[in-house]
Steps between C-alpha positions, in 0.01 A plus 500: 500500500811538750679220569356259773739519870622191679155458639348544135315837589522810291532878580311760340491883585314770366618787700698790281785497678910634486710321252702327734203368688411354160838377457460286827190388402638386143742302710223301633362407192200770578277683225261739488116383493181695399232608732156548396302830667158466658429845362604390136397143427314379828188713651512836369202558758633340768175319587678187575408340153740398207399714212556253251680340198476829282619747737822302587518446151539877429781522757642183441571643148640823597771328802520100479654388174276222319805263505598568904609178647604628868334582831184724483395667814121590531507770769129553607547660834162722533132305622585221358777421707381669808181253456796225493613573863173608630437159700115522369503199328229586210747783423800314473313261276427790265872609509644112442254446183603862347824427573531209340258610176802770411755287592319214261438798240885649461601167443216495193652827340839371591592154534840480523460698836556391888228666623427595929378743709694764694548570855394118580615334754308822678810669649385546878785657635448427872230260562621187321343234702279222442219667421681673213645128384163389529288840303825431216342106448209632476617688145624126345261511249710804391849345528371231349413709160785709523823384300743724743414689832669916573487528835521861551871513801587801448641800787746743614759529773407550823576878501270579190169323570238450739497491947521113560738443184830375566729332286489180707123494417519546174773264444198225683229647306673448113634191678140326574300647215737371256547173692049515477519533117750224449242247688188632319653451135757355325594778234574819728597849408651798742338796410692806606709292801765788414268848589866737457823504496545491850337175556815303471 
């Protein structure tokens, strides 16, 4: 793994990127990590259910060497997920226990692995209020499985992206979802914090 900051946190990217963006993050003591598809190892149906041990086995195989010791990023962003945020409680159960079954299975087929799910803290780019704070405790059981969290902080300049955008807000919004995933968990990945070259 990189080496651990002043705060003892680590930095991982997985974004292909320039050279001398991955010169600056080499400076940091930042490494690549390995992200897991939905499509590939997860729920090739998308019918919100993990497809099980032989299936990510197959993939595993093909992408995750059997002796990978580093972050490994589960990114399951179809039902499953959008049962997650749904606020329909017997739904999010559903979500929380499949979560949790793959996360509990890639560490099975690879137990070196830090294993977590992407995009979570949810990354609610202007509503970030109690109720969010409150919906994120309701996904412990799920930081509580996970061995490191990817919140998902990524964006663009104010003069490439969406009405409402401004750099201000997005400086607030990677600002408060990272600050989020530091108090749900202990071990805590940035997953794409860098979208370009021109976030700087």
């Amino acid at each position: 793994g990189s080496s651990p900051g002043p705060n003892g946190l680590r930095f991982y990217v997985t974004e292909q990127v320039y050279p001398s963006i991955q010169n600056t993050f080499a400076n940091y003591g930042a490494q690549k990590f390995i992200t897991v598809y939905e499509a590939g190892a997860l729920d090739l149906d998308d019918d919100g259910y993990f497809d099980g041990i032989e299936v990510m086995r197959a993939y595993f195989d093909i992408h995750v060497p059997q002796n990978y010791n580093g972050p490994l990023c589960l990114d399951w962003e179809g039902r499953t997920y959008t049962w997650l945020i749904s606020g329909v409680p017997a739904l999010r159960d559903i979500a929380i226990q499949q979560f949790i079954l793959a996360m509990n299975t890639a560490r099975q087929l690879r137990p070196g692995a830090k294993v977590g799910i992407y995009g979570l803290p949810y990354n609610e780019y202007y509503e970030r209020n109690q109720a969010w704070r409150d919906r994120e405790h309701t996904f412990e059981p799920i930081y509580t499985a996970s061995d490191c969290l990817f919140p998902s902080v990524y964006d663009n300049y104010k003069n490439g992206e969406w009405p409402g955008h401004t750099a201000e807000r997005d400086h607030l919004y990677v600002k408060e979802v990272t600050e989020m995933a530091l108090e749900m968990g202990e071990g805590v990945v940035i997953e794409r914090r860098f979208s370009s070259a021109r976030w700087t």
